[in-house]
Phi, psi and omega in degrees: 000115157349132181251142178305333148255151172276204183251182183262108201329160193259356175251028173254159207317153180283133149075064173229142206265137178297172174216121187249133204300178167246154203290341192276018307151316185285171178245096176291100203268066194277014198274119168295124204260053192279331185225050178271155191289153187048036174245152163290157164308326211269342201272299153003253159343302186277344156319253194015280182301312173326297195300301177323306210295326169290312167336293186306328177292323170293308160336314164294328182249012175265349184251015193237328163290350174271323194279330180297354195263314177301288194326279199317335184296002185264140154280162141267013197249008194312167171247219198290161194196119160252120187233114186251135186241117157248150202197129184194138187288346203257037148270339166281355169091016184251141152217078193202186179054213161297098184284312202197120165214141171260115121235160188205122192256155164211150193219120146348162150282152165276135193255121161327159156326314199260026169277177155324351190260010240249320186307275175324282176347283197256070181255309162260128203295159173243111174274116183095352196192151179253137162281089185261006197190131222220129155247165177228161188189179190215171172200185183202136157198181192199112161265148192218107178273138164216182170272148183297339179267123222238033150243006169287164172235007177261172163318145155259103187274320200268037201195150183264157196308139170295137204207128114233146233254146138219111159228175184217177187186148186252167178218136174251089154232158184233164200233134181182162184250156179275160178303317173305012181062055165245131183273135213225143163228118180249171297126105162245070204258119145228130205236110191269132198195202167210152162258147187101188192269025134276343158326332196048032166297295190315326178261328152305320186287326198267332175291294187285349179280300169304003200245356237207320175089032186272156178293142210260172184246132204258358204253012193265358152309354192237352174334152176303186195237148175273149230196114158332160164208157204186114192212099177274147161219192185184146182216156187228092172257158204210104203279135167260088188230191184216156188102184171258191198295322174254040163187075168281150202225344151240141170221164184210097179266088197289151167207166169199155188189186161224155170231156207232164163119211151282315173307287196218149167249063188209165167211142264200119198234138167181183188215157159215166195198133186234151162209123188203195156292131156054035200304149184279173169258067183221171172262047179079181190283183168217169175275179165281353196248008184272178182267358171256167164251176171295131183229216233057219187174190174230100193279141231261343162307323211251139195308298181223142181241167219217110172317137158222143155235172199184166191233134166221181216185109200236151187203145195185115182243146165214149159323032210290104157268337177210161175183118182298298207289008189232318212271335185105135170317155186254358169230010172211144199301161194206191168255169191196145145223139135033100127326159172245133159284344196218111163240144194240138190229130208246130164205145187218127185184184185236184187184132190240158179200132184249193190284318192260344196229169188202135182218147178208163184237149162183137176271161218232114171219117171232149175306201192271117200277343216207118168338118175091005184268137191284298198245174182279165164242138186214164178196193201231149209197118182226164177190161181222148183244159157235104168254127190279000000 
């Protein structure tokens, strides 16, 4: 019976070592051996199914090996990631609401399951999903909310307060796959700070308003009073993606979490979609207020890294029960207005990414935070990553 492969020629040199090819390599003889001479019908026939059968088995395990082969192409191994997010409402030609955020985030290399971090991990369960590879990381940043008429000097009863956020935080994420070979990042943040006028929002807005030559804002005596701040949070994303193991070119990455604290109380379902070049092996840019950090690496495995770019389109609604900076302090009376419970926040940009360095742009649209707010908000959200 005709063999499914061919065989290896018969001339080659005496005490020279065979080699054996691998099947997707091989030259493969899917040709039915049905109506060679001096066979029966019957013989005929089980030739075919015989045949048949192999055939589809080989077909089956050369396609169960492209996917065990997309896996294996994810690294685990990133190393260090420096990440700076600036966010400022005056690329839309706006100076009111959320205005100005800052932060700069650092991330470990990433350590196997079976690293020093592996104890502490796995304290927490991992659902849905094996854990294979765990970093740690700190971050600093500092937010700055106001009302829009930022020359009154009394209270804005129809606005929400002037706020500001200066805080810090640690961070825990692990990277690991669901049974279906899906890749999971899951976000563990917790971010400590103070609200009020140690933040030094009033003197950061004001400092950049003389350097900018803009008119200065007279309202921050009414500013909240100060206050501990205190926001654990924690996300789950999960990348869907097409193309192969050396250039994926669409992915699509649901993610949901929550946050607990005085800062924000709520919890957050969305999705992003990326479609470019050479997409990296990381899950995208982030704001400065989300609840994941920026993660990705520079993978300490890979041979060659590869230019990318790309366009992405973030979608995200969130649960809101508290929020200081909208509701007003919580341990001391304040100006406060009315919060919306339900908000939705719209981002769109691009990412250009080199080997060592990564820059990306996105414009910002968010509803309305607050009973009685005339318009939506929107602002500009720029970052630069460095992977060591």
């Amino acid at each position: 019976m005709t063999e499914i492969f061919e065989k290896p020629s018969q001339t080659e040199a005496p005490g020279s070592t065979a080699r054996c090819r691998s099947p997707s390599r091989a030259s493969l003889n899917l040709s039915f051996p049905c109506l060679q001479n001096g066979q029966s019908s019957a013989m005929k026939l089980g030739d075919c199914k015989i045949h048949e059968a192999r055939k589809w088995f080989v077909l089956v395990m050369l396609s169960v090996g492209r996917f065990a082969g997309a896996a294996e192409s994810v690294s685990f191994n990133h190393g260090p990631v420096l990440t700076v997010i600036e966010e400022n409402d005056l690329v839309v030609d706006t100076d009111r609401h959320y205005t100005q955020g800052i932060k700069l985030t650092y991330l470990s290399g990433e350590q196997p399951a079976s690293g020093c971090l592996s104890n502490f991990s796995r304290a927490i369960p991992a659902l849905g999903f094996t854990v294979e590879a765990t970093r740690i990381g700190t971050q600093i940043g500092q937010s700055i909310f106001t009302p829009a008429d930022l020359q009154a000097t009394s209270v804005v009863t129809n606005d929400r307060p002037y706020a500001g956020w200066l805080y810090t935080g640690i961070i825990l994420q692990r990277r690991g796959w669901t049974a279906g070979h899906h890749l999971v990042l899951e976000n563990f943040q917790l971010d400590i700070g103070v609200i009020g006028p140690d933040s030094l929002a009033d003197k950061a807005q004001t400092w950049v308003h003389e350097i900018r030559g803009f008119d200065l804002p007279q309202g921050w005596a009414n500013q909240l009073r100060n206050e501990p701040g205190l926001a654990l949070k924690y996300q789950r994303a999960v990348s869907l993606t097409a193309g192969t193991p050396a250039g994926r070119w669409v992915e699509i990455m649901p993610h949901g979490g929550f946050s607990l604290g005085n800062v924000e109380t709520s919890v957050r379902l969305g999705s992003s979609a990326r479609i470019g070049l050479n997409l990296p092996d990381d899950f995208g840019p982030q704001t400065a207020n989300a609840l994941a950090s920026p993660d990705g690496g520079r993978a300490g495995a890979q041979t060659h890294e590869r230019w990318s770019a790309y366009a992405f389109f973030s979608a995200e609604g969130s649960a809101i029960g508290f929020t200081e900076f909208l509701d007003g302090n919580l341990w001391h009376d304040s100006h406060h207005v009315s919060h919306e419970i339900f908000v939705g926040e719209f981002r769109f940009g691009g990412v250009i990414s080199a080997p060592c360095f990564e820059t990306g742009f996105a414009l910002v649209h968010r509803s309305r935070d607050f009973h009685g707010q005339d318009t939506y908000n929107r602002s500009g959200s720029i970052y630069f990553k460095y992977r060591f």
